[in-house]
N, C-alpha and C positions, 0 to 999 in steps of 0.2 A: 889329633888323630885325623880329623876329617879336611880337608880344603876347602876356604873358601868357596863360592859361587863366581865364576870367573867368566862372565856374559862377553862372547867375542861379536857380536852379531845383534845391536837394537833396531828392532820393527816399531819405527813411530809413527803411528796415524794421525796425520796434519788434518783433523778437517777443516780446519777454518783457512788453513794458511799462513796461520799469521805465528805459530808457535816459533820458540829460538830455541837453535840446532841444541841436538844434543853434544854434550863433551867428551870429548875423549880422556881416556886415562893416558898419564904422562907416565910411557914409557911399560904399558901394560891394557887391558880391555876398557870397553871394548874398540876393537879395528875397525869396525867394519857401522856406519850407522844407513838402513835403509831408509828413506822418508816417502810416505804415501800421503798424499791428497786427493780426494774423491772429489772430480768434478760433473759439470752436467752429462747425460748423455751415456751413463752407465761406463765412465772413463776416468782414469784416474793419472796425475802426475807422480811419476815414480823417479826419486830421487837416491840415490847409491853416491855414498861419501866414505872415503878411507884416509884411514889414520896416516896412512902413508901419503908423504909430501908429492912423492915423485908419483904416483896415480893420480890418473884424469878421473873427474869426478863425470858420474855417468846420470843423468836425465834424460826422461823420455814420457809420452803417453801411453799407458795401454788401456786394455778392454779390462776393467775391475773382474770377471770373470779367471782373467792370466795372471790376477798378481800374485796369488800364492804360489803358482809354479813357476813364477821368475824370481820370487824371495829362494826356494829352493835352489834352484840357478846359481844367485848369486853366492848364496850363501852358505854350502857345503852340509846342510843341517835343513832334517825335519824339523818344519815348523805346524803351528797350528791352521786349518783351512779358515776361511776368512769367507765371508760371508758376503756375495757381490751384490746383495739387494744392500745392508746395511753397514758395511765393512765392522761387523761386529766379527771380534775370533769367537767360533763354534767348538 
């Protein structure tokens, strides 16, 4: 009766760096993987990877303050706010 949990959209906080990407489902979710690493300086590397071959994968720096409103951005979906002293989700 009920459906599955069908996640289009993982927020993975890297803090070390060193983790291995997340997977995609073959041929189903999720599409869409964001990757956060919090660096010095109250900044973080934000990484956006899709499922899709033919997307450019998008990297950039932002101010850890902006990443919750640019996972919104990317991502079509309320997320939880994230917390720029500890990147802990609140």
């Amino acid at each position: 009766m009920t459906k599955p949990l069908q996640t289009k959209v993982v927020l993975h906080i890297d803090e070390l760096g060193t983790s291995d990407p997340i997977p995609f489902g073959v041929n189903g979710p999720p599409f869409v993987s964001i990757r956060v690493q919090p660096i010095a300086g109250a900044l973080a590397r934000y990484k956006v990877t899709s499922s899709d071959p033919n997307d450019e994968n998008e990297e950039d720096i932002v101010q850890i303050g902006r990443v919750s409103d640019r996972v919104v951005h990317t991502s079509e979906f309320s997320v939880p706010r994230i917390s720029p002293v500890s990147m802990t989700v609140l």
